[in-house]
Structure formats: structure tokens, C-alpha cells
TORLUMBA-113160 format. One record per residue (C-alpha): residue in three letters; x, y, z. Coordinates in steps of 0.02 Angstrom, whole numbers, padded with zeros to 5 digits. Layout:
+---------+--------+--------+--------+
! residuo !      x !      y !      z !
+---------+--------+--------+--------+
!     ala !      X !      Y !      Z !
...
+---------+--------+--------+--------+
END
This chain:
+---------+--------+--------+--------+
! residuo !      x !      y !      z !
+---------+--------+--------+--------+
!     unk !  03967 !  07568 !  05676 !
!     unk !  03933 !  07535 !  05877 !
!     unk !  04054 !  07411 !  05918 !
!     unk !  03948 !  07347 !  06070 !
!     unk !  03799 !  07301 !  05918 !
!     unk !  03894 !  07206 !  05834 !
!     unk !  03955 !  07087 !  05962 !
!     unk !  03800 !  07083 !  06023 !
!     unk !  03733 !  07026 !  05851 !
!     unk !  03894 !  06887 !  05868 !
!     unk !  03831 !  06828 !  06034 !
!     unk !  03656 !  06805 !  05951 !
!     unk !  03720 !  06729 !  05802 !
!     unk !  03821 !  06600 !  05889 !
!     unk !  03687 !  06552 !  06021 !
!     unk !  03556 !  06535 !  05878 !
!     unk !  03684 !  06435 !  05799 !
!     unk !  03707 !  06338 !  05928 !
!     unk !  03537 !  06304 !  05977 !
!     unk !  03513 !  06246 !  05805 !
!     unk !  03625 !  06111 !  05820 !
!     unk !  03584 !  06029 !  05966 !
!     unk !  03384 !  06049 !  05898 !
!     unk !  03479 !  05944 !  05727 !
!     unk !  03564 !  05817 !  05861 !
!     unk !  03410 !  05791 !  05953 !
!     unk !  03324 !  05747 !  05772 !
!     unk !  03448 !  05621 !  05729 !
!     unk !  03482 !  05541 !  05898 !
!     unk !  03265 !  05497 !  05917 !
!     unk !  03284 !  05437 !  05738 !
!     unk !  03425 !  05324 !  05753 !
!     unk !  03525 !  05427 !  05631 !
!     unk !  03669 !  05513 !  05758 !
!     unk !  03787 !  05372 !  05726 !
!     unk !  03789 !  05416 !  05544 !
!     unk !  03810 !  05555 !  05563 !
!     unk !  03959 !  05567 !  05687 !
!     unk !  04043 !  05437 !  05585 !
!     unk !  04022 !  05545 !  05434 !
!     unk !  04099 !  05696 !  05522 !
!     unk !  04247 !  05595 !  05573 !
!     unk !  04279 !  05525 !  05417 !
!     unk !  04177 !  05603 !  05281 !
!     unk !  04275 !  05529 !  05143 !
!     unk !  04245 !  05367 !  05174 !
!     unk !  04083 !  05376 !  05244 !
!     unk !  04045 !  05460 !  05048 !
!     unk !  04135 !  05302 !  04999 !
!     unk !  04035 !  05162 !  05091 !
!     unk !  03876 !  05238 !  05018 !
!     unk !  03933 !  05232 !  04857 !
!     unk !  03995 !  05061 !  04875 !
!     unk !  03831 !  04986 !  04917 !
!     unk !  03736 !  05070 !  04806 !
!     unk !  03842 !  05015 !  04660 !
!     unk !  03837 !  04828 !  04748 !
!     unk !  03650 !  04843 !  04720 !
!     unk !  03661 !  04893 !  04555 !
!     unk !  03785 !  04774 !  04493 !
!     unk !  03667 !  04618 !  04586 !
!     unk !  03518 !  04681 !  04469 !
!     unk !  03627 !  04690 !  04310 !
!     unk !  03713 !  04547 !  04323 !
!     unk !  03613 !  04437 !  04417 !
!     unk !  03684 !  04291 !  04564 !
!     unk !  03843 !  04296 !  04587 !
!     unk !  03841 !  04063 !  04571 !
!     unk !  03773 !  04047 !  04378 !
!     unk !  03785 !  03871 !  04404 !
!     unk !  03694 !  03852 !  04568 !
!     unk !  03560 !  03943 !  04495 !
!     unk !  03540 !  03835 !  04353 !
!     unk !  03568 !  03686 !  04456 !
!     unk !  03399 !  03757 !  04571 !
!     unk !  03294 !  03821 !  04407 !
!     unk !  03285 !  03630 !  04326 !
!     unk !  03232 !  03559 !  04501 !
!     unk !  03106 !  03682 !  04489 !
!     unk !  03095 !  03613 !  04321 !
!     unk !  03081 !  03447 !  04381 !
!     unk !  02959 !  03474 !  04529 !
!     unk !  02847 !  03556 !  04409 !
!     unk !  02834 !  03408 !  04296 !
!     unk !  02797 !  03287 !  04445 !
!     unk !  02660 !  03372 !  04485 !
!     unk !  02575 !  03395 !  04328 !
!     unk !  02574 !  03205 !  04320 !
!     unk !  02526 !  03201 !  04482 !
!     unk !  02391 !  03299 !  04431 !
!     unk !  02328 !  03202 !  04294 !
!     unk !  02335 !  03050 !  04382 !
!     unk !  02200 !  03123 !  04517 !
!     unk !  02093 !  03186 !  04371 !
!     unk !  02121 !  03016 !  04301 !
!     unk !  02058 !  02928 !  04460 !
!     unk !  01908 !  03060 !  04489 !
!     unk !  01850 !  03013 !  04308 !
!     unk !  01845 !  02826 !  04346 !
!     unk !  01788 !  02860 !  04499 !
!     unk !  01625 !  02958 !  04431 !
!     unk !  01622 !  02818 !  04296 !
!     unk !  01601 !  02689 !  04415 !
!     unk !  01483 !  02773 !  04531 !
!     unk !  01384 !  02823 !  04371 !
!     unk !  01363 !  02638 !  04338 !
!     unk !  01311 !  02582 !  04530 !
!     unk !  01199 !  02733 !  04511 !
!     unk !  01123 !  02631 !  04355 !
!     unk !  01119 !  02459 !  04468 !
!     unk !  01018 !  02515 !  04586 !
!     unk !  00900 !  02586 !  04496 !
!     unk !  00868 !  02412 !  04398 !
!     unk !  00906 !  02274 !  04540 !
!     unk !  00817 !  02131 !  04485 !
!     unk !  00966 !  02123 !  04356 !
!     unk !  01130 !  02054 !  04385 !
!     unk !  01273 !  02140 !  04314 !
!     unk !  01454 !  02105 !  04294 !
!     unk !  01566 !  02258 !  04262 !
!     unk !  01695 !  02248 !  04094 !
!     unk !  01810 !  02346 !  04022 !
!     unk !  01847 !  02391 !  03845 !
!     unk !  01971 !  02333 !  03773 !
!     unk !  01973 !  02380 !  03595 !
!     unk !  01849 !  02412 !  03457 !
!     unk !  01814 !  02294 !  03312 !
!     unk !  01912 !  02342 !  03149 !
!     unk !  01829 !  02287 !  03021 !
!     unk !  01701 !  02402 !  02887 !
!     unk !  01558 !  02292 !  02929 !
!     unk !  01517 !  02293 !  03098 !
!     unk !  01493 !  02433 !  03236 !
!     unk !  01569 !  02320 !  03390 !
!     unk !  01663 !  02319 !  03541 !
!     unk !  01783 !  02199 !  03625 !
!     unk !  01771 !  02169 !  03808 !
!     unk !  01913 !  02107 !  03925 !
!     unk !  01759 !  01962 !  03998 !
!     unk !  01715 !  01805 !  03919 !
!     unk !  01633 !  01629 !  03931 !
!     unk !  01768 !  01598 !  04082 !
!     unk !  01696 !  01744 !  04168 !
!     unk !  01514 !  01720 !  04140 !
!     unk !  01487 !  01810 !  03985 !
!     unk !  01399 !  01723 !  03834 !
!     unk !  01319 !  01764 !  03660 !
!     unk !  01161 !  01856 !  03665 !
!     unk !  01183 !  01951 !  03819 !
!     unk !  01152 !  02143 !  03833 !
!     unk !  01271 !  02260 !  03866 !
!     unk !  01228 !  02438 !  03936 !
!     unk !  01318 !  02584 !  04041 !
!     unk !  01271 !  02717 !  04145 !
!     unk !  01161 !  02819 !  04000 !
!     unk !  01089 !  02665 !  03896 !
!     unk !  01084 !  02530 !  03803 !
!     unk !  01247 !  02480 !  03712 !
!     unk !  01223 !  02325 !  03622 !
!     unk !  01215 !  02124 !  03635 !
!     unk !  01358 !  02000 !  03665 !
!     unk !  01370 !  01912 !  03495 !
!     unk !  01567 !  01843 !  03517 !
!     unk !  01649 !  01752 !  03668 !
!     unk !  01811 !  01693 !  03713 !
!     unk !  01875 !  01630 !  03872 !
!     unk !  01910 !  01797 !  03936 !
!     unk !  01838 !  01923 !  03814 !
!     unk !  01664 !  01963 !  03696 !
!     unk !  01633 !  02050 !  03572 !
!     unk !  01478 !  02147 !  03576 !
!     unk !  01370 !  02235 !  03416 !
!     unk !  01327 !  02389 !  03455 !
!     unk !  01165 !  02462 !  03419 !
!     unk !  01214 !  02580 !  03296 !
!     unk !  01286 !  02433 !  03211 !
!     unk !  01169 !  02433 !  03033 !
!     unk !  01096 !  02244 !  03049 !
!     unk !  01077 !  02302 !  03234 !
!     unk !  00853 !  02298 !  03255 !
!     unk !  00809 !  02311 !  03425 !
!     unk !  00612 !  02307 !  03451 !
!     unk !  00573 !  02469 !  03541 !
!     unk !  00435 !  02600 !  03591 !
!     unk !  00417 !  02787 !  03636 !
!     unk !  00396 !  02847 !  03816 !
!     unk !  00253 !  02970 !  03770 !
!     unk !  00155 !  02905 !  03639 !
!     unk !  00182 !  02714 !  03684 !
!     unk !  00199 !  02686 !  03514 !
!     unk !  00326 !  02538 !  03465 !
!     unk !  00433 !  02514 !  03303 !
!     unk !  00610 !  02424 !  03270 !
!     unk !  00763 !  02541 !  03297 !
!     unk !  00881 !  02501 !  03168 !
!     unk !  01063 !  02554 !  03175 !
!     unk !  01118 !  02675 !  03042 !
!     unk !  01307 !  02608 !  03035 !
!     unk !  01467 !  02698 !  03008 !
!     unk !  01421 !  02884 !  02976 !
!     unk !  01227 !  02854 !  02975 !
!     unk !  01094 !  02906 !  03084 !
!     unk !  00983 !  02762 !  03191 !
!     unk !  00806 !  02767 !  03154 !
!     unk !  00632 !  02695 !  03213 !
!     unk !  00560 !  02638 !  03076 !
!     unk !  00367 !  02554 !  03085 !
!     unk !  00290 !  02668 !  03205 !
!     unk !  00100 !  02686 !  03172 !
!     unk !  00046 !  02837 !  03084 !
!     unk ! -00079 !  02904 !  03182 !
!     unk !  00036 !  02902 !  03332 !
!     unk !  00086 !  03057 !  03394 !
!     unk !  00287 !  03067 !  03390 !
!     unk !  00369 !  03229 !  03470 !
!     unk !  00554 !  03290 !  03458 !
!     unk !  00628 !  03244 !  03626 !
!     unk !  00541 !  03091 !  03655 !
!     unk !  00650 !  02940 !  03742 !
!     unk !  00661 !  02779 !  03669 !
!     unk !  00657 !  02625 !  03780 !
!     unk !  00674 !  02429 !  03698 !
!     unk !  00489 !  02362 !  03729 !
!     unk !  00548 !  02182 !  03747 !
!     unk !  00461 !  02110 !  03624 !
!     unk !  00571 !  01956 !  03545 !
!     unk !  00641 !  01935 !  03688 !
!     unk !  00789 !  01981 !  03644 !
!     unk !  00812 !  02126 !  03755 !
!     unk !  00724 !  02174 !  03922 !
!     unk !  00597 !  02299 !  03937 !
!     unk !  00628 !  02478 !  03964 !
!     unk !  00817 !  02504 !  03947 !
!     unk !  00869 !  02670 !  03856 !
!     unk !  00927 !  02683 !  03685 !
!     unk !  00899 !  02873 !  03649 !
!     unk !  00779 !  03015 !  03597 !
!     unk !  00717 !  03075 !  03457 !
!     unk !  00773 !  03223 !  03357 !
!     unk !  00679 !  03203 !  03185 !
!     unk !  00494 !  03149 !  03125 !
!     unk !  00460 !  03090 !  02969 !
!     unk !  00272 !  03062 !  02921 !
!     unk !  00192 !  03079 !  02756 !
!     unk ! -00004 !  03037 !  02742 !
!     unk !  00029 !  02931 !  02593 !
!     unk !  00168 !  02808 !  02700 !
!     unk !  00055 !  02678 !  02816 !
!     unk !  00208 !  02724 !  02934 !
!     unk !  00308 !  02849 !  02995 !
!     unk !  00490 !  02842 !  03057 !
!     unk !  00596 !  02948 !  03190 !
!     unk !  00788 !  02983 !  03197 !
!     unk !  00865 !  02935 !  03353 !
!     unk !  01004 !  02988 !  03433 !
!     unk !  01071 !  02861 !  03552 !
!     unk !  01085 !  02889 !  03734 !
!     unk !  01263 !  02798 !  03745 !
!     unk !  01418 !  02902 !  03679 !
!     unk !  01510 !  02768 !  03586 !
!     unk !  01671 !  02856 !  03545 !
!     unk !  01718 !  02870 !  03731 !
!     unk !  01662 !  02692 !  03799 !
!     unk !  01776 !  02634 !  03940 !
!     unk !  01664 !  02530 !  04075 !
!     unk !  01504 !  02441 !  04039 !
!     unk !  01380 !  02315 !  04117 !
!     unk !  01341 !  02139 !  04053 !
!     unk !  01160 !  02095 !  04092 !
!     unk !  01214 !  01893 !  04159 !
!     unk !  01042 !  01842 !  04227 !
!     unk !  00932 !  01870 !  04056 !
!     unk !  00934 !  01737 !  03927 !
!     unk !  00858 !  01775 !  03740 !
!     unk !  00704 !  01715 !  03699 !
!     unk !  00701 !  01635 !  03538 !
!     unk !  00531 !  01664 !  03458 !
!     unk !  00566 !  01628 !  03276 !
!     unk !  00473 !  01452 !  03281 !
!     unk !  00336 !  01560 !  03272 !
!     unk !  00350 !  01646 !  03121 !
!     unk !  00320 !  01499 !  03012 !
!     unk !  00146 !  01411 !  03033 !
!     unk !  00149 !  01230 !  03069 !
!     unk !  00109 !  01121 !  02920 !
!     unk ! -00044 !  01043 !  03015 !
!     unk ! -00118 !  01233 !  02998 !
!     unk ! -00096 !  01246 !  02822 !
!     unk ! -00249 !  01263 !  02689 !
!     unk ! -00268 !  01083 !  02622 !
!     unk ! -00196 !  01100 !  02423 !
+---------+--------+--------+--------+
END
């Protein structure tokens, strides 16, 4: 073998070699790396040994968690308790939005009807007994409120003070079954009584003429006849005809405009007074027949 090739092939080799690394320390110096790198040539125990450290660090973090149990506990039922402030926090606004829309629902209702004055109640409770349909409000005689005048909210009619205190009434509602409230259709024009169906049963409009045309869907205002009631406020729609030719009349089931079950603000109606009209349904004695 020519001894002059092979050193030549050494030179070669170790410039190559050479070249290689400073190409390799040029790589890690522009990425930041050549400290690393010189440390781990120093020391490349320990260098092997600080890796492994902090990887094991960062697996023993994930396995066992913080390092202060107690601190963490301490920070989860704060979270805890900040979470339950404001969920009542929360229901309070939803609380206030509903009253407000309640309200504004009923100065919606005020407007619409002005040449009635109104005071605003609350209710208070509902009547227990089997008999009557009623509801107690937190006005009375003190406040302005006396027997025989009608109560109604945003959607309708709900009934007629029949009970005062100082500072509360008590008012029948008209699903109450001695509730009659003399009404007529908004179509057809045709009137009837609106009797309350009590607890479980339907209302109904009983004495409607026969040859008036009644449709589903038709809305049911009082007619103020009596007197008892003014004209036009709401007490519901229909939702079932009954007419046979051989009746004289026909009746209608009525579902009531007012959702009883969730009652909270209504409006006294203080500026009408009852009529009372039953002198005239006896005829004087001077009108008699002679015997």
C-alpha cells in the first residue's frame, strides 16, 4: 500500500472531520443550544443527571399532584364558595327581571284602559277552604279596597273583592263555581253568563242563543250587564261548542285568560262601584193583575 495515499486519505479524513464540527457548532450556537452542549461535554454525567432529574420532577408533579394538599383544599371550597354566591346572585336578578316584566305587564294593561283607576296588590295567600276558588290580597278597606270591586292582571279578569279587612281582601275568583259573570263573544256578539266550573271543572258560557254562530278561539269579554263588572275586560276564549237543535241554547267551554296557579300582582279596579239591579227583578205590587 502507497504510504503517501494513505496519509493523504488521513489529511482528508481529519479536515472533513473537522469541517463537520464547526458546520455542528454553527447549528447549535444560531439555535441557542451551544451552551448545552459544552456543558454536557464538560460534565456529561451530570448533565445526563439534570435531565433526568427534571423529567422525573415533572412526572412526580402529575402523579402526585401539589406539593400543599391543604392549600389546595383551602382554594377549591372558596371556589366552592364563590360559586354558590353567584348562583344566588343569579337567581336574585332572574327574580327581579320577573317582577320587573310583571309589573311592566300590568302598566302595559293601565294604559290601555285609563279611564280606570287601579291600585296594585299583592297576593298573599289563597283561600283554604273546599268551597270557594279565592284569593287573599295584602290591601284592604284602610287602603281603599272594598267588597264588590274587580280584580284583574295583565291577561284578564280575575275576580271581585267579596272580603275586606283593614289591610287585606279576599277576592272570588272567576273560576270560583257560584262565580256568574254576564259576558259576550268578540265575534258573534252574542252574550251568555260565564259560570265558574270550581275546583277541577271547566268554566262555561252557558245561555248563548242558538242561532249564534260560536267558533273555537273566540275571546270572551264581561258585557257589563248587572253592573257588576265593566264592559269589555277579558275572561278567556273558547275551546269547546256545545249546540244541539233540540236545546233553545247552546253553551261554550272557556278557558280563562288569567293563570291562577301562578298569581303574584294584580289590579283592584277602585273607581267602579256595583250596580245593584235586583229591585228590578221583582215587579212592583202596583203592576200586579188585580186578584
Amino acid at each position: 500500500m502507497n504510504l503517501n495515499d494513505t496519509q493523504q486519505r488521513i489529511r482528508w479524513a481529519t479536515f472533513t472531520v473537522l469541517v463537520g464540527i464547526a458546520v455542528l457548532l454553527l447549528i447549535l450556537d444560531s439555535s441557542g443550544s451551544l451552551d448545552n452542549a459544552l456543558n454536557f461535554l464538560g460534565d456529561p454525567v451530570a448533565s445526563v443527571m439534570n435531565w433526568t432529574a427534571g423529567r422525573a420532577d415533572t412526572v412526580l408533579n402529575a402523579v402526585t399532584g401539589p406539593d400543599d394538599v391543604q392549600a389546595a383544599r383551602v382554594e377549591i371550597e372558596q371556589l366552592r364558595l364563590q360559586i354558590d354566591a353567584l348562583q344566588r346572585e343569579n337567581e336574585e336578578l332572574r327574580e327581579i327581571q320577573g317582577e320587573y316584566q310583571l309589573l311592566q305587564q300590568l302598566f302595559d294593561r293601565a294604559r290601555e284602559t285609563p279611564e280606570f283607576q287601579r291600585l296594585s296588590a299583592t297576593v298573599i295567600g289563597f283561600d283554604t277552604s273546599p268551597l270557594f276558588r279565592s284569593i287573599i290580597l295584602d290591601k284592604g278597606s284602610q287602603d281603599g279596597v272594598f267588597v264588590g270591586m274587580p280584580v284583574e292582571n295583565a291577561r284578564g279578569l280575575v275576580g271581585q273583592v267579596f272580603r275586606t279587612t283593614d289591610h287585606s281582601a279576599m277576592v272570588l275568583l272567576v273560576t270560583d263555581n257560584i262565580s256568574s259573570i254576564p259576558a259576550r263573544l268578540g265575534d258573534s256578539r252574542a252574550t251568555g253568563i260565564v259560570r265558574g266550573g270550581g275546583l277541577g271543572g271547566a268554566a262555561t258560557m252557558d245561555w248563548v242563543d242558538l242561532e249564534a254562530q260560536v267558533d273555537i278561539g273566540e275571546v270572551v269579554y264581561t258585557s257589563g250587564l248587572g253592573g257588576r263588572f265593566p264592559q269589555d275586560m277579558v275572561i278567556g276564549r273558547t275551546t269547546d261548542v256545545e249546540r244541539r237543535e233540540a236545546d233553545l241554547f247552546q253553551r261554550a267551554t272557556i278557558q280563562p285568560a288569567v293563570d291562577f296557579d301562578s298569581l303574584e300582582m294584580v289590579f283592584v279596579i277602585t273607581d267602579f262601584r256595583t250596580i245593584d239591579t235586583s229591585i228590578f227583578d221583582t215587579i212592583p205590587d202596583d203592576l200586579l193583575p188585580a186578584p
